[in-house]
C-alpha positions in Angstrom: 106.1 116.9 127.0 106.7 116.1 123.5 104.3 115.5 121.3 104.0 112.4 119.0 102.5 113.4 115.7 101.5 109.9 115.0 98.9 109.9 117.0 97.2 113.1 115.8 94.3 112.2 113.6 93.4 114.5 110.6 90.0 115.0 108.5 88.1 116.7 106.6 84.4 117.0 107.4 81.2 118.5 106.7 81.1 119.7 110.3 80.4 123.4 109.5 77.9 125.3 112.1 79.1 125.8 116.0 75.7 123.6 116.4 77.4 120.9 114.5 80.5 121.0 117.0 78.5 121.4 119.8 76.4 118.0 118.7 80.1 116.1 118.2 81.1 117.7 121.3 79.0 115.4 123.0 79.8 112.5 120.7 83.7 113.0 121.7 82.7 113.2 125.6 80.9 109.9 125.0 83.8 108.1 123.6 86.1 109.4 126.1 88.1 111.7 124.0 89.4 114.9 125.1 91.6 116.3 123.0 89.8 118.0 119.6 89.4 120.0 117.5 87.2 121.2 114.5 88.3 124.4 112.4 85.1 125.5 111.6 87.3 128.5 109.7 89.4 126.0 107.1 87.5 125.2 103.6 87.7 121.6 104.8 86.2 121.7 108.3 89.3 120.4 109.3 88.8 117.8 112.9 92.3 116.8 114.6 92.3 114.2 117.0 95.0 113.4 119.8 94.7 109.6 120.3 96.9 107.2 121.0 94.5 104.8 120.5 91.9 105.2 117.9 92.2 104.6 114.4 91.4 106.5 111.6 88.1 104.1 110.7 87.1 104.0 113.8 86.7 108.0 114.1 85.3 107.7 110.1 82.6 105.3 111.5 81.3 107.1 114.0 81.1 110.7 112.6 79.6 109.6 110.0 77.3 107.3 112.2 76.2 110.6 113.6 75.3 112.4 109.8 78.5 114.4 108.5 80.8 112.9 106.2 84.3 112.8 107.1 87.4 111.3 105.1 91.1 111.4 106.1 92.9 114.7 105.2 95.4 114.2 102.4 
């Protein structure tokens, strides 16, 4: 399958703790998204998202809805 990389979604984050994850674990089940990621490893809590539907303020509104800032990776 090949991937398109338009529709992977990139940010940076204050998503830091496997708590953290595990609370926007449940926030991605809700929405209905299945494939992501947070690097709790990277300097910038990196989250990538595989969607070819949402949009980058859509996924900055509701993480940060939920109490962690998050901004599109540059």
């Amino acid at each position: 399958m090949e991937m398109n990389f338009e529709h992977i979604l990139l940010f940076k984050t204050t998503i830091k703790t496997e708590a953290d994850k595990h609370f926007i674990a449940g926030v991605m089940q809700a929405r209905q998204i299945e494939q992501w990621t947070v690097d709790l490893q990277d300097i910038d809590c990196v989250l990538r998202i595989v969607s070819p539907t949402l949009q980058t303020t859509e996924v900055i509104a509701f993480i940060s809805e939920n109490g962690y800032l998050c901004e599109v990776l540059t």
